[in-house]
C-alpha positions as CSV (number, residue, x, y, z in Angstrom):
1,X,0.0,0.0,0.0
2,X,1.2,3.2,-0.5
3,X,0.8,6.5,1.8
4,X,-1.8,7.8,-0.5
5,X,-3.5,4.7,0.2
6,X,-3.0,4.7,3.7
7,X,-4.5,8.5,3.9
8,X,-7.4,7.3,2.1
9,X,-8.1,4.4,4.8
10,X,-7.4,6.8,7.6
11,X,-10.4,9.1,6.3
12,X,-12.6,6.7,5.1
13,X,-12.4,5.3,8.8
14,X,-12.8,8.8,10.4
15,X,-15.5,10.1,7.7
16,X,-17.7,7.1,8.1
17,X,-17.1,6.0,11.4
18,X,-15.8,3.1,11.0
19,X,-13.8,2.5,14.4
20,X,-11.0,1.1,12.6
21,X,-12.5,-1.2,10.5
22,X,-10.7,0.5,7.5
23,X,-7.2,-1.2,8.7
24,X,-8.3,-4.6,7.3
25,X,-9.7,-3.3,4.0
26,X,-7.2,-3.4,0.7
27,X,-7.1,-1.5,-2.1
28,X,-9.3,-4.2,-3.9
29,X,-11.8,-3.9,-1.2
30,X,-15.2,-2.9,-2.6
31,X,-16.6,0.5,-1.2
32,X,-20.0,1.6,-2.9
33,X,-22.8,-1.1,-2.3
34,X,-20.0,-2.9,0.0
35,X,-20.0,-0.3,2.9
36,X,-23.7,0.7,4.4
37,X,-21.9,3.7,5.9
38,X,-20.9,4.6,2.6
39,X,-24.6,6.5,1.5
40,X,-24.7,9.8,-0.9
41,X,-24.2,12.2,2.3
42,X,-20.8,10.5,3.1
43,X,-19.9,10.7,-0.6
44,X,-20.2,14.3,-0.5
45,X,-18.2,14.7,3.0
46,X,-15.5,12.2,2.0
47,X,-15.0,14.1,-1.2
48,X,-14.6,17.9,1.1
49,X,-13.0,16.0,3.3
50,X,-10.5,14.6,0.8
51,X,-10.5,18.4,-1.1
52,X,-9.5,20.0,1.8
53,X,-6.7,17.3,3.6
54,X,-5.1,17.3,0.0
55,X,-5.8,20.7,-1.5
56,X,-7.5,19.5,-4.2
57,X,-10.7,20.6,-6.3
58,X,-13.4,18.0,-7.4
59,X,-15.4,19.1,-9.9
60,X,-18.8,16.7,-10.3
61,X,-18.4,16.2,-13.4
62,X,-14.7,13.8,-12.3
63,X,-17.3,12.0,-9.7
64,X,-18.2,8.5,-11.2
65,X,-19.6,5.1,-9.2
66,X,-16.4,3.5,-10.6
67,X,-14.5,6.6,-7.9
68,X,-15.6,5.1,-5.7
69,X,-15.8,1.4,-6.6
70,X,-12.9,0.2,-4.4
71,X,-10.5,1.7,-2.2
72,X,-7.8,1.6,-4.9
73,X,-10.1,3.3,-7.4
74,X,-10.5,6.2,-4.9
75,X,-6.8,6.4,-4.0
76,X,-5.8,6.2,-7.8
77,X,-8.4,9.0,-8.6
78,X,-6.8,11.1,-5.3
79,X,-3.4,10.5,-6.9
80,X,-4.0,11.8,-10.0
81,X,-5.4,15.1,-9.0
82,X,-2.8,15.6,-7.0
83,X,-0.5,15.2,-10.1
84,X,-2.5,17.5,-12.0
């Protein structure tokens, strides 16, 4: 894993509430449909959350279900805005 994915663990675990389930999850772990926690109202708070931890903009046109489709997808869509 790398520390990007690491972040993203740390605040899917502190956005949702997750008590630390998060540590066990991988980057193939599934997220949308997967994680009941996971509704449209976290979406929106993980992706400020995520916009202001990295100082990043997300536009909603970027947002897609395959974002957030596992934890890898998520991290590898973080990574690349912060490349851009």
């Amino acid at each position: 894993m790398t520390e990007i994915d690491r972040a993203v663990l740390r605040l899917l675990d502190e956005v949702l509430s997750l008590d630390g389930r998060s540590s066990g999850f991988t980057r193939d772990t599934h997220l949308m449909g997967a994680i009941p926690e996971l509704d449209s109202m976290a979406v929106v708070t993980l992706i400020t959350s995520l916009e202001e931890q990295f100082g990043v903009a997300v536009d909603d046109d970027e947002i897609s279900g395959g974002t957030f489709a596992t934890v890898g997808t998520l991290s590898d869509f973080l990574q690349a805005k912060m490349a851009a």
